[in-house]
C-alpha positions in Angstrom: -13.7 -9.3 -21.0 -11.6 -6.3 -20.5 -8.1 -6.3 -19.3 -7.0 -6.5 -15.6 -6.6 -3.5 -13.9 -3.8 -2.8 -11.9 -4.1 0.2 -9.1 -0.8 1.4 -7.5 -1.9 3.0 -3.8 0.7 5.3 -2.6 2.1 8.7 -2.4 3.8 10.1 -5.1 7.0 11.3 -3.4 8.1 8.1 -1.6 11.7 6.5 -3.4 10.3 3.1 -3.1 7.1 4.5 -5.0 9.2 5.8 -7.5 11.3 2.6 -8.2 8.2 0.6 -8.4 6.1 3.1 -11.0 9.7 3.3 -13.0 9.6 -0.8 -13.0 6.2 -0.9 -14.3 6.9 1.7 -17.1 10.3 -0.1 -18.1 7.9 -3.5 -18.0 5.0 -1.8 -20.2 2.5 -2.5 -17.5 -0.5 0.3 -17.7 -1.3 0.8 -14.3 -3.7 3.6 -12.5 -1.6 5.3 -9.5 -4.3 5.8 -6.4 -2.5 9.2 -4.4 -3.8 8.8 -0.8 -2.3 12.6 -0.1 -4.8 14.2 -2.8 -7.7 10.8 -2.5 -7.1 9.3 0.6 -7.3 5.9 1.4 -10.6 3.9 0.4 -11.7 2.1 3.8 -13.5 -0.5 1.4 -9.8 -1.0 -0.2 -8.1 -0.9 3.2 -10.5 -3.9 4.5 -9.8 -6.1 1.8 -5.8 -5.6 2.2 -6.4 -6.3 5.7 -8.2 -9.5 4.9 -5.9 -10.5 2.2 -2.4 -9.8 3.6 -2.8 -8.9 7.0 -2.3 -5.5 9.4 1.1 -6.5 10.2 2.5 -6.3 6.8 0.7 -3.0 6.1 1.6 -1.1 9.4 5.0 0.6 8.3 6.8 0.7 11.4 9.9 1.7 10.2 8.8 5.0 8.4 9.2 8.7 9.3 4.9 8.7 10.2 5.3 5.7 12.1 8.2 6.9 14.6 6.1 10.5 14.2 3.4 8.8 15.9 2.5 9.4 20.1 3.5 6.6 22.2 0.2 5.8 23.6 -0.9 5.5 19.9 1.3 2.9 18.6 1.4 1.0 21.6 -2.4 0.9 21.2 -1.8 -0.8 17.0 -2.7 -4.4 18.6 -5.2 -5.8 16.2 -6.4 -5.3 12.6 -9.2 -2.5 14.3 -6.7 -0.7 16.2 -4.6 -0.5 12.9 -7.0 0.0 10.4 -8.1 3.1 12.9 -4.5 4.6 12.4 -4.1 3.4 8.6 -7.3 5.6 8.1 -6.0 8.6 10.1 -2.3 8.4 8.8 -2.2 6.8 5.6 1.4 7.3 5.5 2.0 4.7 8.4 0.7 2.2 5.2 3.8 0.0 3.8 3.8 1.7 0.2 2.8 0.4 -2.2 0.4 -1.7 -2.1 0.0 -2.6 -5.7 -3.6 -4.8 -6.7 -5.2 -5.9 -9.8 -8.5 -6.5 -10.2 -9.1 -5.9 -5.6 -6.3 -8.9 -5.3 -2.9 -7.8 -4.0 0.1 -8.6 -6.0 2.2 -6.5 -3.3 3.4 -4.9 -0.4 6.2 -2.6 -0.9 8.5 -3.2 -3.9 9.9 -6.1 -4.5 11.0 -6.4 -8.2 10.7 -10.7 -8.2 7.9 -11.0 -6.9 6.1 -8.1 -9.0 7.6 -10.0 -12.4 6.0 -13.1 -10.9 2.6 -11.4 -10.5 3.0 -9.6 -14.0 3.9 -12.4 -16.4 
């Protein structure tokens, strides 16, 4: 049996991104970092966050893509369809990062507690 792997899914310039790769470096943790600028985001990934945490906690709406976004389009994020159709289109508008081992999600965003929970 091999050992968990963890998969950080993000973009590499966000600050929150940053202070959660630097906690899992000072912690040790080997981790695989998932870029959705250069790979995008994996709609069989995507499904299983929505299933698992929910569309609300994943739709960012207090980032820069979020507020970037037309009106009519985030009046229209109603359901987990309508915001798994945006997620896919603007993978920015995700709540970074979300951080999973082994397809469970230990989190959304960075929140050093409850990572350390997750890790030990």
């Amino acid at each position: 049996m091999g050992k968990p792997t963890i998969t950080v899914y993000a973009i590499p310039n966000c600050d929150t991104v940053k202070k959660a790769r630097a906690f899992l470096n000072e912690q040790g943790v080997d981790y695989v970092f998932h870029d959705y600028k250069k790979k995008g985001v994996p709609p069989d990934r995507l499904d299983a966050w929505l299933k698992q945490v929910g569309w609300e906690l994943l739709v960012n709406r207090k980032g820069t893509t979020w507020r970037k976004l037309d009106e009519a389009v985030r009046a229209g994020v109603v359901d987990a369809a309508s915001a798994r159709e945006v997620m896919l289109a603007q993978a920015s508008v995700i709540k970074r990062p979300v951080i999973e081992r082994d397809g469970q999600v230990l989190g959304v965003g960075f929140q050093p507690d409850e990572l350390s929970a997750h890790l030990a």
